[in-house]
Every structure is written in C-alpha cells, then in structure tokens.
C-alpha positions as CSV (number, residue, x, y, z in Angstrom):
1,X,-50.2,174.9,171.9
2,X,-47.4,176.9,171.6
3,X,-43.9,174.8,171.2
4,X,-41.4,175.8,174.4
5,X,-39.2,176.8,171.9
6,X,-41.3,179.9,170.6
7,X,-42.7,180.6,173.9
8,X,-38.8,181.3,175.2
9,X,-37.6,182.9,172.1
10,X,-41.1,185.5,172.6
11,X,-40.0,186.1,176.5
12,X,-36.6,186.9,175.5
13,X,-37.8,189.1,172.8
14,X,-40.5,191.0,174.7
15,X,-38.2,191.5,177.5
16,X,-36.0,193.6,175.6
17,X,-38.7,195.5,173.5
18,X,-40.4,196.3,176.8
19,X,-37.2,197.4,178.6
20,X,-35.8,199.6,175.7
21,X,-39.3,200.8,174.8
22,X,-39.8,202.4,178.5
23,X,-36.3,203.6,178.8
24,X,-37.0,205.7,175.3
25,X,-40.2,207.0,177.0
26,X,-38.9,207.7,180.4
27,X,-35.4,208.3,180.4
28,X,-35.4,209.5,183.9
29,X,-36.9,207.3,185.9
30,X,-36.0,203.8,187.1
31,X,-37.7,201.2,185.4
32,X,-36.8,198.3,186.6
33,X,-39.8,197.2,188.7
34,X,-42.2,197.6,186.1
35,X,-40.5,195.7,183.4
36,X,-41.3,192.5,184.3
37,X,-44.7,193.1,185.1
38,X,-45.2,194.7,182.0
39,X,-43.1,192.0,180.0
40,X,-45.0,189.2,181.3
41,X,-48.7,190.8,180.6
42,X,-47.6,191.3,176.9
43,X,-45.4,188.1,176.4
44,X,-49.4,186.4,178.3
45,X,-51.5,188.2,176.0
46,X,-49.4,187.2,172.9
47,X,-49.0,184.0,173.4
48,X,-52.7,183.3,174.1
49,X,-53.2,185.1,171.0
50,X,-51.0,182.7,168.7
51,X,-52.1,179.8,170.7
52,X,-55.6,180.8,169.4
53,X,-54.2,181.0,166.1
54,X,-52.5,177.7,166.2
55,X,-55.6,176.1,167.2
56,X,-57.4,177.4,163.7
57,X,-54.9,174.7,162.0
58,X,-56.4,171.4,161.7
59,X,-55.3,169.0,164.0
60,X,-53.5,166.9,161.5
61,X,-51.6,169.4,160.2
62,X,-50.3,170.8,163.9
63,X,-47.2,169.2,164.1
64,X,-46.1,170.3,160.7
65,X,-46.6,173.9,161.7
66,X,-45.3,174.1,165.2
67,X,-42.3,172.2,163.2
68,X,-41.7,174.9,160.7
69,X,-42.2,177.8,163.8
70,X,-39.1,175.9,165.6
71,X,-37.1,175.9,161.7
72,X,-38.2,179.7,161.8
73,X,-36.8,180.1,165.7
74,X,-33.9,177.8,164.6
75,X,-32.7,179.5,161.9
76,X,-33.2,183.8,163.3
77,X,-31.1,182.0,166.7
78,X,-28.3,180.9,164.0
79,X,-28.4,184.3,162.3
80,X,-28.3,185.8,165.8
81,X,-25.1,183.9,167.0
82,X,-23.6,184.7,163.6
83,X,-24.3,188.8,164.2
84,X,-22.5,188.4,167.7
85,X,-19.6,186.6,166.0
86,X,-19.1,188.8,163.4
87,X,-19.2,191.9,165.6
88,X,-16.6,189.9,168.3
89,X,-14.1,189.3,166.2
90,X,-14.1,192.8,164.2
91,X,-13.2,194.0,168.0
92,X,-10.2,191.5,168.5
C-alpha cells in the first residue's frame, strides 16, 4: 500500500497535469467540469498501478521502500518551497 504521503503528493500533481494538459488542447472551452473526473480516473489508475508494484517487494523489505518514497516526496516538497521562495523574494 501506497503511503498517504505519495498518494497526496500524486493528486496534487495530476491535478495540475490534467488541468494544464486540457487547457493546451482546448483553449476555448470551459474545462472545469471535466477536470476532476478526469484527474481522479488517472490519479485511480496510477495509484493501483504502483500499489501493484509495491506489492512485488517482499514483505520485509516494505517499510524500507515506502520510507525512501516519503525521503523522495520529502525532499522534491523541500525543493518546491525553496523554488517559491526564491522566485518571492526576487519580486520584493
């Protein structure tokens, strides 16, 4: 299983693929009630998909890697925070 941690960083990230993706493709139309429908089939299907992969890891050795997926989301949120605090205070 998943950790919550990937599973919200995923949503977030899907969200905004999906939204951007459809106003590139249809920049005329309003969008907005098919986002969420379509962001929550993809973020579904991927996370049965890595939850299948997770569950190829031996039980033993579980813990270890849904510990190094939340290091991974740690550390991209950290470099994410930094971006936006860079880019704040070249404005002020």
């Amino acid at each position: 299983m998943l950790p919550d941690e990937i599973k919200v960083a995923l949503s977030s990230l899907i969200g905004f693929l999906v939204t951007e993706g459809l106003k590139a493709l249809f920049p005329n139309v309003d969008i907005a009630p098919f986002v969420k429908v379509i962001s929550a089939a993809v973020f579904t299907a991927l996370v049965m998909f890595a939850d299948g992969l997770l569950a190829l890891v031996p039980p033993e050795y579980q813990s270890v890697v849904a510990g190094v997926l939340g290091l991974i989301v740690a550390l991209l949120g950290a470099f994410g925070i930094h971006g936006v605090f860079k880019k704040t205070r070249r404005i002020a």
